[in-house]
Steps between C-alpha positions, in 0.01 A plus 500: 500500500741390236729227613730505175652773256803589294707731687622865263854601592576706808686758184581467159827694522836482659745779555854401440634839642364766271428264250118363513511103388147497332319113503270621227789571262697189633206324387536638126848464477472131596181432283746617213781297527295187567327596140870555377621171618238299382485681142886417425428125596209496279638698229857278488260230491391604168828551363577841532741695717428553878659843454251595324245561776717724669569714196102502432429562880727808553195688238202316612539507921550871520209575195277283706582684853403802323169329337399326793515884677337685257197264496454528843543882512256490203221315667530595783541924517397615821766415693737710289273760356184530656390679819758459750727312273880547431589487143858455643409116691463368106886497523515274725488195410590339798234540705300252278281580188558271186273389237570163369287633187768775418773314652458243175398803233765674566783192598392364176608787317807472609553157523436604119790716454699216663419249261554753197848539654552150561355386164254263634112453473305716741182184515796220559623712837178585580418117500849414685392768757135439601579290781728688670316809452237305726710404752654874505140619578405218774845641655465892463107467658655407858582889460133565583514269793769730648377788427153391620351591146220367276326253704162381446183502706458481812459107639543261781639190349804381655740630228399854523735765497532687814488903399664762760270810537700698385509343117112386531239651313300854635160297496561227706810586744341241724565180330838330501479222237453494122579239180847491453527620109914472494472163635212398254683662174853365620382128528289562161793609313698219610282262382484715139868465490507126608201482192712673243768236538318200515315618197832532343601166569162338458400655194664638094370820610557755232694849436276721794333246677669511815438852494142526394490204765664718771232810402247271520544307863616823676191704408312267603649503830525851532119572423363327792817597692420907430143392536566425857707870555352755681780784467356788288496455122307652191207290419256447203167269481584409873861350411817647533725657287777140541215326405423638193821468398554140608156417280723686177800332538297156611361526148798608296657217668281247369510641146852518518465115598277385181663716272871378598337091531382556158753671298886520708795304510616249819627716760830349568670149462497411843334675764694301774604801808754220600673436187846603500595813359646487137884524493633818331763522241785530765391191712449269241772252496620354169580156479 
């Protein structure tokens, strides 16, 4: 008998009338404006305007809601097209379903059009960024806890994740407990985020660094993470699908670091997420 376990929520919605109050989108909405927060500190902290991020984040947020949703429709079809499936459940988005690997395609596409707008480099945001994108993803997977999603095996270690029957797997509707995944990826992002800044501080990293480093330290997270997942996924030479593509972008990360070590420019002046934002024109005073 297990004497310990991680307790799933008795529901992962709450109706405010005829309004549903969804925890899973909650959870995304919060993960962005933590991200948002901690971009404009870093990115005033290089000198730039704070305003910026919001101007750059009204393209790449919704671009990378749509990403992360086509990725998951993508790999994952039955549910939406195969036997039994509703093509009409890829709409919505709300009952969970995003792929951080689209989310980022596709949000960097239009963080692109941001920066066009704005004027600035794409690589210097994506830098100012990294971290926060981290902490946005350790926030947004609590989703799965609520919706009692994308757990790992089954175990009997004192952190495991209590499962209702109704949201366990067909095979084994008899046991109650598996690895936490949510819990595993939100503490391993953290600690990417709280890397990305101490790097910053610690070292003259150069022009992509931070975000080859951010590639680099969440895929290899994620790969034993999805490793330990059991919901259904597309497979090849025994690994899944996530895997595979953690390995590419693992690798792409660490050419990205060599090549940017070996050829660009410092990344910013300071890289200090405490230094005080630069005065603009109309709050300078004049002495």
């Amino acid at each position: 008998m297990q004497l310990a376990y991680l307790p799933s929520p008795a529901q992962g919605v709450v109706h405010l009338g005829p309004l549903p109050l969804r925890a899973y989108a909650f959870c995304i909405i919060l993960g962005i404006f933590v991200a948002v927060w901690l971009t404009r500190r870093r990115w005033a902290a290089r000198g730039h305007d704070r305003h910026e991020v919001d101007d750059i984040a009204i393209w790449a947020v919704p671009f990378g809601i749509v990403g992360g949703r086509l990725y998951h429709v993508i790999t994952s079809p039955d549910a939406y097209f195969g036997e039994g499936g509703n093509p009409w459940k890829a709409l919505r988005i709300w009952e969970g379903g995003l792929g951080i690997w689209g989310a980022v395609a596709l949000g960097a596409l239009g963080a692109w059009i941001g920066c066009r707008r704005r004027g600035v480099s794409l690589l210097d945001f994506a830098d100012a960024v990294a971290p926060g994108l981290a902490l946005a993803q350790s926030v947004g997977r609590w989703g799965n806890w609520f919706n009692q999603e994308l757990y790992g095996r089954p175990t009997t270690l004192p952190w495991g994740l209590r499962i209702d029957p109704a949201h366990r797997p067909g095979a084994s509707p008899d046991i109650a407990t598996y690895h936490p995944t949510f819990l595993y990826e939100f503490l391993w992002n953290i600690g990417v985020a709280f890397l990305l800044i101490w790097a910053g501080r610690r070292f003259a990293l150069k022009r992509g660094q931070t975000l080859a480093l951010y590639a680099a330290s969440y895929t290899v997270g994620r790969f034993w993470i999805e490793y330990l997942r059991i919901d259904e996924a597309h497979t090849f030479a025994g690994l899944r699908l996530n895997d595979w593509t953690s390995i590419t972008v693992f690798s792409a990360a660490v050419v990205l670091l060599i090549r940017s070590a070996r050829r660009g420019e410092r990344e910013a002046p300071t890289d200090s997420d405490t230094a005080p934002a630069p005065a603009y024109p109309e709050e300078r005073t004049v002495v």
